[in-house]
GUFIPA-757871 format. One record per residue (C-alpha): residue in one letter; residue number from 1; x, y, z. Coordinates in steps of 0.001 Angstrom, whole numbers. Example, Ala and Ser with C-alpha at 12.3 -4.5 7.8 and 13.67 -1.06 7.14 Angstrom:
BEGIN
<site><marmar>A</marmar><fido>1</fido><u>12300</u><v>-4500</v><w>7800</w></site>
<site><marmar>S</marmar><fido>2</fido><u>13670</u><v>-1060</v><w>7140</w></site>
//
This chain:
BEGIN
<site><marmar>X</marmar><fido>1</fido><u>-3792</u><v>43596</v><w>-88462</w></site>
<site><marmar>X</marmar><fido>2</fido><u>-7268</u><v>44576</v><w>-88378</w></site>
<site><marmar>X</marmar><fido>3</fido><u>-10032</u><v>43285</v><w>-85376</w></site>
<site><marmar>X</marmar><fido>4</fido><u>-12416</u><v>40677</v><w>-87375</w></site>
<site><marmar>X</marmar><fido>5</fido><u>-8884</u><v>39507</v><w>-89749</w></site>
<site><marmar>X</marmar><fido>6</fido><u>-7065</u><v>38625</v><w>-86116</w></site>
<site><marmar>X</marmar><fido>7</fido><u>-9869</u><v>37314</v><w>-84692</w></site>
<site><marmar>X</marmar><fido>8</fido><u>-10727</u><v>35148</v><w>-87800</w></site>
<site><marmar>X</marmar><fido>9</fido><u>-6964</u><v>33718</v><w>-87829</w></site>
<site><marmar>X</marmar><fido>10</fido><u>-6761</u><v>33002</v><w>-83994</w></site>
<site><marmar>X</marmar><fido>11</fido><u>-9602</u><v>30485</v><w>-84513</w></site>
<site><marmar>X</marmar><fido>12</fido><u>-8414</u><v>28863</v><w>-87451</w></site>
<site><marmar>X</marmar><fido>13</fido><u>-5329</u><v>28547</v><w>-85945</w></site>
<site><marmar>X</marmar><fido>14</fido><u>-6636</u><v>27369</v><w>-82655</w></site>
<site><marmar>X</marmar><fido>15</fido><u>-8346</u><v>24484</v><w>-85242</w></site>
<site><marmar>X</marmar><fido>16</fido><u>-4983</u><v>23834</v><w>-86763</w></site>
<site><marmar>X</marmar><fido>17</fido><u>-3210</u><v>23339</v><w>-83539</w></site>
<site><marmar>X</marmar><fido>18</fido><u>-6082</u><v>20688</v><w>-82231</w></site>
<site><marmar>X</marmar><fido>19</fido><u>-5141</u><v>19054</v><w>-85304</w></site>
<site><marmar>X</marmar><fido>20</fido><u>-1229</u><v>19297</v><w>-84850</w></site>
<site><marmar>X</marmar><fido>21</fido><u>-1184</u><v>21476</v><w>-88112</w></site>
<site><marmar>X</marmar><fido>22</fido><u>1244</u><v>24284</v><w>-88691</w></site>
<site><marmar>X</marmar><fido>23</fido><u>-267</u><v>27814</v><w>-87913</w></site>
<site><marmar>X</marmar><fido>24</fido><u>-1080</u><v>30335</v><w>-90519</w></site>
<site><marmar>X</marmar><fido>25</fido><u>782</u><v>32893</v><w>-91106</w></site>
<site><marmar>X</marmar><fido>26</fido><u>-753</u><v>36556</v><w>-92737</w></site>
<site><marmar>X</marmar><fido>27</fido><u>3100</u><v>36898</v><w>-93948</w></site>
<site><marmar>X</marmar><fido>28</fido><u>2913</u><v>33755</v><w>-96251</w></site>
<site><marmar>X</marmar><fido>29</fido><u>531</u><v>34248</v><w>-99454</w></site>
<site><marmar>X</marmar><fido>30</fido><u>520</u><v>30522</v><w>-99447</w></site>
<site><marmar>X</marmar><fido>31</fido><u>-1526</u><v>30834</v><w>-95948</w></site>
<site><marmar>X</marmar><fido>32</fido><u>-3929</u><v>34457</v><w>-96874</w></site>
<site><marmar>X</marmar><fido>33</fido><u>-4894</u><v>32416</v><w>-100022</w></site>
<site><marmar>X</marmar><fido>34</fido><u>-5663</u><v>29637</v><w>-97487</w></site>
<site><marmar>X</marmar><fido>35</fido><u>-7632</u><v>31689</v><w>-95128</w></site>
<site><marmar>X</marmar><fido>36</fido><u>-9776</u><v>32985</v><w>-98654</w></site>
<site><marmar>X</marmar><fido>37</fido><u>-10706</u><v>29548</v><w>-98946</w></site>
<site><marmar>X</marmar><fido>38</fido><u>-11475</u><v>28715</v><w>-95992</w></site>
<site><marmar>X</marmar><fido>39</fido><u>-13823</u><v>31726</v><w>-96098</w></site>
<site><marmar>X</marmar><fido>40</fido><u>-15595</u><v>30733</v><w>-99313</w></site>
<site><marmar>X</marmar><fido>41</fido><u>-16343</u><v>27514</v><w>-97850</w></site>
<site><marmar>X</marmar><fido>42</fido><u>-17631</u><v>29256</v><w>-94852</w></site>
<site><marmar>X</marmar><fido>43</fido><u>-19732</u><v>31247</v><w>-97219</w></site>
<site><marmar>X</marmar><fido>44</fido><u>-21193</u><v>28684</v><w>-99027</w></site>
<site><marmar>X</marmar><fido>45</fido><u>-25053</u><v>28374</v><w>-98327</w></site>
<site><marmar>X</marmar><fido>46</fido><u>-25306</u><v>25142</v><w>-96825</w></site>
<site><marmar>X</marmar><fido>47</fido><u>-22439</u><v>26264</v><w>-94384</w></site>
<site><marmar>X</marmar><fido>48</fido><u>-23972</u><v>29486</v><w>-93989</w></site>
<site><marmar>X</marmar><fido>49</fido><u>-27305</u><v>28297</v><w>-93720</w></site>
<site><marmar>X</marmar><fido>50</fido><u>-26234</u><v>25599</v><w>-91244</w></site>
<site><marmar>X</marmar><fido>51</fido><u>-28147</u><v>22771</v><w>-93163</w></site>
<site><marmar>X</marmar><fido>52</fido><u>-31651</u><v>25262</v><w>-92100</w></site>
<site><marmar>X</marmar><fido>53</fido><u>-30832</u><v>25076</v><w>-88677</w></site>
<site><marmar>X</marmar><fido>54</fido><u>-29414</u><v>28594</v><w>-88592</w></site>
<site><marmar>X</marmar><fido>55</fido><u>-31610</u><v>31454</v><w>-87859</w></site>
<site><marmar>X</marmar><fido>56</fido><u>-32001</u><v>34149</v><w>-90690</w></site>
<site><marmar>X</marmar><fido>57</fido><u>-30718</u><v>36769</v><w>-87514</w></site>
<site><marmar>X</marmar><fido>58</fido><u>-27390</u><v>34256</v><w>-87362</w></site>
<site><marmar>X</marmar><fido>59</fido><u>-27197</u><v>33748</v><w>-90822</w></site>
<site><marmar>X</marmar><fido>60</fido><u>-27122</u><v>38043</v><w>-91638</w></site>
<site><marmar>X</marmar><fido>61</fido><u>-24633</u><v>37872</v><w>-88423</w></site>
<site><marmar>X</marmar><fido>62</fido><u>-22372</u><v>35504</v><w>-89457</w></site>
<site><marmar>X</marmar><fido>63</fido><u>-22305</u><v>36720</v><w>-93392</w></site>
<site><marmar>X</marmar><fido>64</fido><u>-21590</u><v>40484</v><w>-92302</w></site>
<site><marmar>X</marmar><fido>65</fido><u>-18476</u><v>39132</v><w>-90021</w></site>
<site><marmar>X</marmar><fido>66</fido><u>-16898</u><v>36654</v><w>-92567</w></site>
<site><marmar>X</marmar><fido>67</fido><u>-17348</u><v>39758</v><w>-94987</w></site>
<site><marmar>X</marmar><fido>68</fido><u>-15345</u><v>42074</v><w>-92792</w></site>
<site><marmar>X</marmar><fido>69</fido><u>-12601</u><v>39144</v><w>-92299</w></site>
<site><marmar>X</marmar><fido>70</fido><u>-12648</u><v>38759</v><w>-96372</w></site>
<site><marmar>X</marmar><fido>71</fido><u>-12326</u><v>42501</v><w>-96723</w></site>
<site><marmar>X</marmar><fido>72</fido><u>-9586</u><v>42924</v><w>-94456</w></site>
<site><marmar>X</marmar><fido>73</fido><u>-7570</u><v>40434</v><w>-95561</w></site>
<site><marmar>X</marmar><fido>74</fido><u>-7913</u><v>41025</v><w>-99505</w></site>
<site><marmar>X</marmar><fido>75</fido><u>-6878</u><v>44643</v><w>-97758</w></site>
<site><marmar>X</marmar><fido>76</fido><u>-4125</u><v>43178</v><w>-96777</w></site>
<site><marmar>X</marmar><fido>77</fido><u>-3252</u><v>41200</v><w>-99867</w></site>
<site><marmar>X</marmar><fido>78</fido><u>-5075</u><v>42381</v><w>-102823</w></site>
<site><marmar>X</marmar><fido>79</fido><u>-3832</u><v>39199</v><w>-105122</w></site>
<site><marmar>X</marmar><fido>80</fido><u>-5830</u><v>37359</v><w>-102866</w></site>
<site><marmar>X</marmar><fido>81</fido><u>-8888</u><v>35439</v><w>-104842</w></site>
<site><marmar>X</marmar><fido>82</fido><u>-12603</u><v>34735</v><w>-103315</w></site>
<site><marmar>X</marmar><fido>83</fido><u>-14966</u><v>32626</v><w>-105012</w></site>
<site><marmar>X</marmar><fido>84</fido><u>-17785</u><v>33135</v><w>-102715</w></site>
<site><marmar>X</marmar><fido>85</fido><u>-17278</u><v>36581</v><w>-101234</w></site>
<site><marmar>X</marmar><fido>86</fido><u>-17643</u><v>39628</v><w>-103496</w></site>
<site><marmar>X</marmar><fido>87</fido><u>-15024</u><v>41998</v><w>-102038</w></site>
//
């Protein structure tokens, strides 16, 4: 598994554990499909953006690393569909 893909699934699955939700799974397409979206949404501007109360610096930051997380994973499974991110 690559760096920013592991790194992006430990906290969503630290989220889904607070929340007494199964973990995600890369082997399950269900759950990489899940991730994409969750990604998209994380892309959207007004997520991205933080409402304006993100910094252009954090916004760049934070774009490049969900990028690297949607690259790896449609890597990983290239079936895998993004609405937001144009990998």
């Amino acid at each position: 598994m690559s760096k920013h893909l592991e790194q992006y699934l430990e906290q969503k699955n630290k989220w889904q554990k607070f929340f007494n939700y199964r973990p995600l799974s890369l082997d399950n397409q269900q759950d990489r499909q899940a991730l994409a979206r969750g990604i998209d949404g994380a892309l959207s501007p007004e997520n991205l953006h933080q409402d304006g109360e993100a910094s252009l610096a954090d916004v760049r930051r934070e774009y490049k690393r969900l990028m690297a997380v949607a690259k790896e994973l449609k890597a990983l499974d290239p079936t895998i569909e993004f609405m937001e991110a144009d990998v």
